[in-house]
N, C-alpha and C positions, 0 to 999 in steps of 0.2 A: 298063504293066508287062510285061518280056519274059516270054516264057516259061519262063527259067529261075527267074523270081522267080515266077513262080506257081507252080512245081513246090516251090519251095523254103517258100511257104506252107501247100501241104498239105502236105507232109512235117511240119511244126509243127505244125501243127494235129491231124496225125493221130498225134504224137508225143505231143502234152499229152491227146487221149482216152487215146490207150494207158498215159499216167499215170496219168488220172484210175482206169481200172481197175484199175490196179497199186495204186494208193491204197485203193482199198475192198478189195481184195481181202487187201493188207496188213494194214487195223485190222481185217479177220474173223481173219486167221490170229495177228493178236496178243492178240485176246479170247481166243481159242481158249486160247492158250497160257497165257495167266493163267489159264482155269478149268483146265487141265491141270497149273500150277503149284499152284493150289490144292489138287487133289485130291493129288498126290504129298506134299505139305505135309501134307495130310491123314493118307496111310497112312503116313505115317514118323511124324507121333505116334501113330499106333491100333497100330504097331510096337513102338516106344518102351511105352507104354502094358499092352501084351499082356507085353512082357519084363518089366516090373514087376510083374505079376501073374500071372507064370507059365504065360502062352500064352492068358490070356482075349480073346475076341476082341472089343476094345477098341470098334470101331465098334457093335456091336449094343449093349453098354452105356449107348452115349450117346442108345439111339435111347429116345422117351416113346412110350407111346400114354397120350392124351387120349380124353375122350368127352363130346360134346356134347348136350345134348338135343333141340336144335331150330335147325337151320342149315340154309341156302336152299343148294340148289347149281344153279348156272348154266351150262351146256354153250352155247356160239357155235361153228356150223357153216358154214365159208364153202363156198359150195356153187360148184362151176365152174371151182376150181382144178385138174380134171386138164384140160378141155378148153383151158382157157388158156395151160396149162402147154407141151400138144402143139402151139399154132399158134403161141407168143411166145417172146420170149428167155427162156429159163428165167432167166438170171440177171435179169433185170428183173422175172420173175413173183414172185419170191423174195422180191426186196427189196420191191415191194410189199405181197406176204404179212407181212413184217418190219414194216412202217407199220401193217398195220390194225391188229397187234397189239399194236403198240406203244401205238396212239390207245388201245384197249380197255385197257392194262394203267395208263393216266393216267386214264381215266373206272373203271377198277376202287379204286385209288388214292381220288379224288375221293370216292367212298360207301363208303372204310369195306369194301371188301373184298378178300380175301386171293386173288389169284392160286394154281391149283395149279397148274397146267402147260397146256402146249399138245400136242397131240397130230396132228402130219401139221398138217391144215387145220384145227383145230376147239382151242376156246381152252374152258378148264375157270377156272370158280371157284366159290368159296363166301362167302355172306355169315353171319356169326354164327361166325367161323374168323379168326385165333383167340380175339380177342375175345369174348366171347360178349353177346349183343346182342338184345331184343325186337323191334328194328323190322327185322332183316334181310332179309325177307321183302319190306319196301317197299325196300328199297334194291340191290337185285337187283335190281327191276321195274325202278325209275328208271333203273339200268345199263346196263339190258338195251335199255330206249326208246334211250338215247340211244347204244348201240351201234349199233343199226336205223336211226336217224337219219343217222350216222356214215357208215355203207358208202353208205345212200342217196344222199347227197353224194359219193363217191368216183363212185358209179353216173353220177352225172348229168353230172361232170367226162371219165369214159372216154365217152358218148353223145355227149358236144361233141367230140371227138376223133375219133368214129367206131370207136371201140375197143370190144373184149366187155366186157360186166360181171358183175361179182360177185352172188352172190346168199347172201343170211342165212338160218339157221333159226336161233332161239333156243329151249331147252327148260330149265323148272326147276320141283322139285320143294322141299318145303320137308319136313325130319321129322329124327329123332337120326344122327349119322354117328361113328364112330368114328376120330380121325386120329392117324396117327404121324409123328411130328416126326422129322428126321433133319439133323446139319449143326450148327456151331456158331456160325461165323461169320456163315452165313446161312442163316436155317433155313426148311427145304419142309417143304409136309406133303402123306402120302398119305392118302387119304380111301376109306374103306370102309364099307359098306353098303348097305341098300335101297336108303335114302334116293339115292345114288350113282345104283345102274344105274338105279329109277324116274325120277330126272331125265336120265338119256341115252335111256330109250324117250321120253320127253316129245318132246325134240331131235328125234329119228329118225320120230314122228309125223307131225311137223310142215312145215305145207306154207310151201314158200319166199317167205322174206320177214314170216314173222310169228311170233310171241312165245308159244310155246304151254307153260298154266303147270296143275299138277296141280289137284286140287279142295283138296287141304290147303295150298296157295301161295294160292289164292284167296280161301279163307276169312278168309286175313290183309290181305288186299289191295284188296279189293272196296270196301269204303270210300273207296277211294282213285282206284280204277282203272275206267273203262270196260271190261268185260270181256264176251267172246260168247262162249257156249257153242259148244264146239264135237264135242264126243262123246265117245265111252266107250273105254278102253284097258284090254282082262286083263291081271290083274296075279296074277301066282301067289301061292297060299294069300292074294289080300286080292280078290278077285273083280274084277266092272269099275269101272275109278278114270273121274271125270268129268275131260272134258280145256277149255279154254278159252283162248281166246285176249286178249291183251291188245289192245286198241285205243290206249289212253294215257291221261292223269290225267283223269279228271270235268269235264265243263265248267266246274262250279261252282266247282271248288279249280286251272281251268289257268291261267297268266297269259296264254297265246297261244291259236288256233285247233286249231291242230293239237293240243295235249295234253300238249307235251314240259315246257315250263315251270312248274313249283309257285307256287300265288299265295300269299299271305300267308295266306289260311284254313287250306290244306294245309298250312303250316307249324306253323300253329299244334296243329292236329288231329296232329300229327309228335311235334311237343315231348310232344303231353300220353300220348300212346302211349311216349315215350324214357321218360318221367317214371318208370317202375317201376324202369331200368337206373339211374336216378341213385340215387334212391331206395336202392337197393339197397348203393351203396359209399358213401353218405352214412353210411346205419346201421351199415353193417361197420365204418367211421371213427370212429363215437360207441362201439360193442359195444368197441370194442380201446383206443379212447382215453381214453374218459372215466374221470376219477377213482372209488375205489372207494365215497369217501364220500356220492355223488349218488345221493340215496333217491330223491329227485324229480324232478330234471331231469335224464332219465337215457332211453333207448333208447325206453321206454313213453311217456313223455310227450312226445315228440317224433312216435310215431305220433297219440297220442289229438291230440293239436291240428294237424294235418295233417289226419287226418281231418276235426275240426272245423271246419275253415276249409273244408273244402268241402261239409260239410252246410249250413254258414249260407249261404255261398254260390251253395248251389241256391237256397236258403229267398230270398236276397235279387238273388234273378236276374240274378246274374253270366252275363258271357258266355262266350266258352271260353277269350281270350287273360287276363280276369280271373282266372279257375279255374287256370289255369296259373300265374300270379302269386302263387296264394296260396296254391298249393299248395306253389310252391318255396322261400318265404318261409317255411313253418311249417316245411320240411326242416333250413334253415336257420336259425331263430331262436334255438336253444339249439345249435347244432354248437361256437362260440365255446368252449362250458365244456372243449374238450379244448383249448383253449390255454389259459385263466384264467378262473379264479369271476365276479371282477369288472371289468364292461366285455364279457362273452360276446357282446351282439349284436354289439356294433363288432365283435369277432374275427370272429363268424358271419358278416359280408359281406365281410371280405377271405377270408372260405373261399370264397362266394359269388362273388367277384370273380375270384378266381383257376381257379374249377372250371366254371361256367357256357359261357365260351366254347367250350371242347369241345364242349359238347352244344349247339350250335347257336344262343344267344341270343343274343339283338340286345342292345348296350349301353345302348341304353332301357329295354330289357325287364330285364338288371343291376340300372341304378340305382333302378330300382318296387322292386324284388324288397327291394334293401337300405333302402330309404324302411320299408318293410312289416316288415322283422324289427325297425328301430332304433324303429319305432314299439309294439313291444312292452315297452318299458324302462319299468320303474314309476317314477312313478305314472302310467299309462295316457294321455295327450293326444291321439288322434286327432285327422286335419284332415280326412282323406277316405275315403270309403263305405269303400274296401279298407281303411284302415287301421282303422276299425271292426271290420270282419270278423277282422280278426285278432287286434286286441286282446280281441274278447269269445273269438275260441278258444282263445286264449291260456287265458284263466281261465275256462273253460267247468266247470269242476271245483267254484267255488266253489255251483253251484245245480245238482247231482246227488247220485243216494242215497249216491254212495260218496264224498261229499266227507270224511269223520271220518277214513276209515283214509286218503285222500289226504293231508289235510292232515297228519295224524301222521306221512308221509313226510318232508313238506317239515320240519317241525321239527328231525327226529332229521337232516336235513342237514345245518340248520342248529347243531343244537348239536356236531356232531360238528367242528363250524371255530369255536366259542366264539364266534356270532352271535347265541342268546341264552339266553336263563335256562333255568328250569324250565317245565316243565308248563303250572301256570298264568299267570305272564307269555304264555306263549304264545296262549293262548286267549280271553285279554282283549285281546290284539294281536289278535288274529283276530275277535274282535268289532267292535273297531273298525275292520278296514281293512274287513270285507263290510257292516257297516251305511253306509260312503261309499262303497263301489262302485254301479256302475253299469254295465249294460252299454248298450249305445249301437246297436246294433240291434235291428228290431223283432223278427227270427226268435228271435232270444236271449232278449229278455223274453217273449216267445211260451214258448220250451220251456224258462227256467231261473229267470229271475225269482221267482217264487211259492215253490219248492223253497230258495230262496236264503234267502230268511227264516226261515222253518220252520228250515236252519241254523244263521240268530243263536239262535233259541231252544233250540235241543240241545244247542249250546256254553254258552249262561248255563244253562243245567242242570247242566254239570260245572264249572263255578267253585264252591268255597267260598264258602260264603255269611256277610257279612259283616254 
């Protein structure tokens, strides 16, 4: 090749780099200009807006303040970015910085929590925001692991290279935040409170490369988490807070050596800690859904036999992924009645089917869940121990003191849909469906059996005697 064809290939060569920069530096200034379009888009309706209302200033109207009562906030500190910034291409330092945060804003993503912003070097979030959430506390930790994980693997990528590396601190506190929303299209939130500054001294503690989480993060966590104490931080008007470091998940509940991985125990120990957050829009679903005619299969009875399947439960030494089973199955046995009277389980497992996989179950763990409600459909059939347990919580009512005013629940349901007669039609029905019941666990004939009879007898007390 002469030498003018080699000159003519760096000339190319060094023509398509100076593209390739022309090109990134292009898609920044065309983001750019999209959020600058947005925003202009924005003040010409808060414009608009304000002239319709006679000069109110339209933006502050749109903004909420929320308040949370218990939401984890997470501060990520990359530490090393001024000295890297002094000895390398700033613009490669940048884009870098752009990636880690980027990894971090898909593993925040991944658990369920809400990015608030990044600041210079240091990358803020909050778990229980805006969703509000029981397990956020664990799902920060997990975040947090496998952000540490993350840079770690950057670290060891610039070491093979011969390049400086990165260094983490992580810091978070767990307690009430106050947040104000702002944005329509796509909405941030500012976060204010203790709880805030306490999880950036956590941060600001904490020695590099390790997870430093308050004593109120812990107390949620520890179950879960290897954790070492690591000391005491003044906390104004709340005296010294304990400070600890995370290590990573329990040997017991890791699938790997190192801790990063959750084995199917921790999963399951997960579920049954979510179990209150389901729980909780299960009921608000039944409280707003269900018909007004439902004396008896109505918000109350869906706790008592919930509860009841995990007293027998204990009684019949279930494990924790059965307890979870049966517990979501009692959630679910009667939720049905907000779509129709008759056929409620079936409906209750396509609510089941449709809701469950958000919160994390396995389609195994699904189809038990629906086996367990359809097997509460009268007249009772059990095949197996779980379905036992449910069927006797189901009717754990029939062999308690308050079974008279229960049962006169269930009637006035019934007659209020012209299902059946009077009074005593009922109570002769009622004689005979508890003299052929059965419950079919041994904890149930233990605490209701005996109580159950004494029933038949206080019913054939109030029949007319013939």
């Amino acid at each position: 090749m002469s030498n003018e064809e080699k000159d003519l290939v760096k000339r190319i060569a060094r023509l398509m780099e100076e593209n390739k920069e022309l090109s990134i530096v292009n898609k920044k200034l065309s983001t750019k200009n999209d959020s600058l379009q947005e925003k202009v888009d924005q003040l010409k309706t808060e414009l608009e807006e304000a002239k319709a209302t006679g000069g109110t200033a339209a933006g502050k109207s749109r903004e909420k303040t929320l308040r949370f009562k218990m939401a984890t906030i997470l501060f990520a500190d990359i530490e090393g970015f001024g000295k890297l910034y002094e000895a390398s291409n700033s613009h490669d330092i940048i884009d870098e910085l752009d990636n880690i945060f980027f990894e971090f804003d898909q593993i925040s993503e991944k658990y369920n929590i809400q990015k608030i912003k990044t600041i210079g070097d240091t990358y803020m979030s909050a778990g229980g925001v805006p969703i509000k959430n029981i397990t956020n506390p664990i799902d920060v930790v997990m975040a947090a692991l496998e952000m540490q994980h993350k840079l770690n693997k950057i670290q060891e990528e610039r070491l093979q290279n011969n390049k400086k590396i990165w260094d983490i601190k992580l810091g978070m506190h767990t307690g009430p935040v106050t947040a104000t929303t702002m944005g329509r299209k796509k909405v941030s939130y500012n976060l204010k409170g203790d709880t805030v500054n306490i999880a950036s001294r956590m941060k600001a503690s904490c020695e590099k490369g390790k997870i430093n989480i308050s004593v109120m993060t812990y107390e949620m966590v520890r179950e879960y988490f290897n954790c070492e104490y690591f000391g005491k931080m003044p906390v104004k008007y709340k005296g010294d807070m304990d400070m600890y470091y995370v290590k990573g998940i329990r040997s017991e509940l890791a699938a790997d050596e190192v801790g990063l991985k959750p084995n199917h125990q921790f999963i399951i120990r997960y579920l049954l800690r979510q179990f209150s957050d389901l729980q909780e829009i299960v009921l608000d679903i039944l409280e707003k859904g269900l018909p007004e005619y439902l004396y008896y299969h109505n918000v109350k009875h869906t706790i008592d036999v919930t509860s009841q399947a995990e007293l027998i439960g204990i009684g019949e030494g279930v494990n924790d992924e059965e307890m979870l089973l049966l517990k979501t199955a009692g959630l679910f046995h009667d939720a049905g009645h907000t779509i129709g009277y008759e056929e409620h389980e079936y409906y209750g497992t396509q609510m089941a089917r449709k809701m469950l996989p958000d919160f994390h179950y396995t389609q195994e763990q699904i189809d038990q869940i629906c086996e367990l409600v359809m097997a509460t459909k009268l007249p009772p059939q059990p095949k197996t121990r779980l379905e036992k347990i449910m069927c006797d919580a189901d009717l754990d009512y029939l062999g308690r003191s308050d079974f008279i005013p229960v049962s006169n629940t269930l009637y006035k349901e019934l007659n209020a849909q012209n299902k059946i007669g009077d009074l005593d039609s009922w109570n002769k029905l009622q004689v005979k469906f508890i003299s052929l019941h059965q419950y079919f666990t041994q904890t149930a004939n233990n605490l209701r059996e005996v109580n159950k009879q004494k029933q038949i007898e206080r019913i054939k007390h109030l029949l007319p005697k013939e």
